[in-house]
N, C-alpha and C positions, 0 to 999 in steps of 0.2 A: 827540087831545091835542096843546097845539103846544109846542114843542119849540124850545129857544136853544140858540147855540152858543156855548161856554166854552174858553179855552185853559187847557191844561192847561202851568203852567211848570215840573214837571220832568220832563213825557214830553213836553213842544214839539211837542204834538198838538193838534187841535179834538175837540171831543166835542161830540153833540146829548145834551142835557140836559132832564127833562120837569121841570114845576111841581114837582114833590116836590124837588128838586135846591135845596139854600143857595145855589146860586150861579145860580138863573135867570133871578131879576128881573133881573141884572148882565148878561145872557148876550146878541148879538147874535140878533135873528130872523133865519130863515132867509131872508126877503124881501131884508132888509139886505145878509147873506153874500152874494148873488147878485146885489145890484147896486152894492156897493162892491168885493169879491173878500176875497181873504184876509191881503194885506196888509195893506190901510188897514183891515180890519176888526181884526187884530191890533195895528196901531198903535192907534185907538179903546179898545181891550179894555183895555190895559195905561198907557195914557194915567194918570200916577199924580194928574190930577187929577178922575179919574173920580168922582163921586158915591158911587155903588152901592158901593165898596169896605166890605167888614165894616170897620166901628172898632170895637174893644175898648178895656176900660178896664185899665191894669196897676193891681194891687194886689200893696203888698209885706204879705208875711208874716211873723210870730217864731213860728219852731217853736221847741220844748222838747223835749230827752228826759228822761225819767224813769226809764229802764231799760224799759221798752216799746216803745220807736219812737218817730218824732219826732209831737209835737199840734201843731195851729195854738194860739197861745195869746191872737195879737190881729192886726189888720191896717188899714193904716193907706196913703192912697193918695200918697202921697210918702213918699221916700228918708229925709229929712231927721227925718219924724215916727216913722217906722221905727226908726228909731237911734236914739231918744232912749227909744222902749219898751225896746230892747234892753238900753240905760244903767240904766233903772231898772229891769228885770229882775235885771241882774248884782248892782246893788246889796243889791236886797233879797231876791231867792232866793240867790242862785249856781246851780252846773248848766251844763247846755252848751246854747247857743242856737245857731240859724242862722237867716236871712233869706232867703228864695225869691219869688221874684217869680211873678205870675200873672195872664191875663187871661182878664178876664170879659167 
């Protein structure tokens, strides 16, 4: 099975990483590591206009409590549109709301 190498930024290690690994399409082959070294391969890796970097999408939240714990009650992918679910929550329930953000 072949096998990339991935930096790891908060143990500032390499790791060999097999196909099952999120991060191997990203990952330098071991052919590469061997004929650039591990500098320029670390520079290449972390390079922030890399491709391969996972994007995710933020979505904000309006939890509600009920006396249960907090629900999602709706979710909306700007700040702006967030807020204004929040305005009309207060208005026509009342209750305690909060906004949490989250990526998908």
């Amino acid at each position: 099975m072949e096998k990339h190498y991935v930096y790891g930024t908060k143990s500032k290690k390499w790791h060999l990483v097999g196909s099952d690994d999120r991060d191997f399409k990203c990952g330098i082959t071991q052919a590469e590591m061997a004929r650039i070294g591990k500098a320029a391969a670390k520079k290449k890796y972390l390079a922030p206009n890399r491709v391969c970097r996972v994007k995710k999408k933020t979505i904000f939240v309006l939890q509600g409590t009920y006396g249960h714990g907090w629900e999602d009650l709706t979710a909306e992918e700007t700040r702006a549109e967030i807020r204004q679910r929040l305005k009309d929550y207060r208005e026509n329930e009342g209750g305690n709301y909060r906004i949490i953000t989250r990526r998908e």
